[in-house]
C-alpha positions, 0 to 999 in steps of 0.5 A: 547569445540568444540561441544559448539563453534559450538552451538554458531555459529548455534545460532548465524546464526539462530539469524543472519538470522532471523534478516536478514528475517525481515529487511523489513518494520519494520510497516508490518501488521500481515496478519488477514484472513479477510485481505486475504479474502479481498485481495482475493475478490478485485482480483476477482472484488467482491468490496462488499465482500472485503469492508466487509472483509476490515472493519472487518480486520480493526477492528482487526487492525485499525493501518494496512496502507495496510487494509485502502489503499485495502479498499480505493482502493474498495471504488475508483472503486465503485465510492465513492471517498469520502470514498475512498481519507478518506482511502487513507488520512488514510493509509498515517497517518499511514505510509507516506511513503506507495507507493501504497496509493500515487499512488491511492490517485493520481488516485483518484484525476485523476478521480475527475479531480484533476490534481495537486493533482495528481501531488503533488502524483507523486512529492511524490512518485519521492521522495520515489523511488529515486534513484531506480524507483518504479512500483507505480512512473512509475503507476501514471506518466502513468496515468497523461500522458494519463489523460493529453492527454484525456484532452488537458491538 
C-alpha cells in the first residue's frame, strides 16, 4: 500500500510539474528548424537568408505569430514596409496580444513618419504590460521619444 501511495504521488508530481512547465503561452509555435535557421540569419544581419527560412517556417506553419512577426521584422530593415506592416497585421490576427509585433509594427510606422500610429502601438502595449512594464513598452516609447525630438514634434 505504501509503495502504491508513493507511485501515486511520483505521478501526481510528474503531472503536476509538467502542467506547471507549460502555463506559458498556450498559442507558443512548436520550433520548426527553418525557424531556428531563420532566427539565427536575423542575428547575423543575413535579411535574404532569413526571409527565406521564414517563408519556408511559414509554410510549415502558417498560424505561427512569431514567424510573421521575424519575417516582418526582416521585411522592415530592407525597407519593404509594405510587406513588413502585412506580417506585423498578420501576427496580430493571430495573437492580439503579441508584444513584439506592437512594438515593431510601432516602428515601422516611426520609419514611414506615422507618428500616431506609432502611438496607438505604444497605447496598446501599455495595456498589455500593465501593471508589470515590458522591454517592448519601454522599446518603443524610447523610439517615439527620439522620433519626436529628430523631428521637432
Amino acid at each position: 500500500m505504501i509503495i502504491t501511495l508513493r507511485m501515486a504521488l511520483a505521478a501526481f508530481t510528474l503531472a503536476a510539474s509538467t502542467a506547471f512547465a507549460n502555463m506559458g503561452d498556450d498559442t507558443a509555435p512548436k520550433m520548426d528548424s527553418n525557424f531556428e535557421i531563420g532566427r539565427q540569419a536575423i542575428e547575423a544581419g543575413n535579411w535574404p537568408a532569413a526571409v527565406t527560412a521564414m517563408r519556408k517556417a511559414i509554410t510549415a506553419d502558417s498560424g505561427n505569430p512569431d514567424a510573421h512577426n521575424w519575417l516582418g521584422f526582416v521585411f522592415r530593415k530592407q525597407g519593404n514596409y509594405d510587406a513588413s506592416f502585412a506580417e506585423y497585421a498578420e501576427a496580430l490576427r493571430l495573437n492580439p496580444k503579441h508584444k513584439a509585433a506592437r512594438a515593431y509594427l510601432g516602428e515601422a510606422y516611426l520609419a514611414t513618419r506615422q507618428l500616431a500610429r506609432a502611438e496607438e502601438q505604444l497605447k496598446e502595449l501599455l495595456k498589455l504590460c500593465t501593471p508589470i512594464p515590458c522591454e517592448e513598452h519601454k522599446d518603443l516609447k524610447r523610439a517615439i521619444d527620439e522620433y519626436k525630438k529628430k523631428n521637432n514634434s
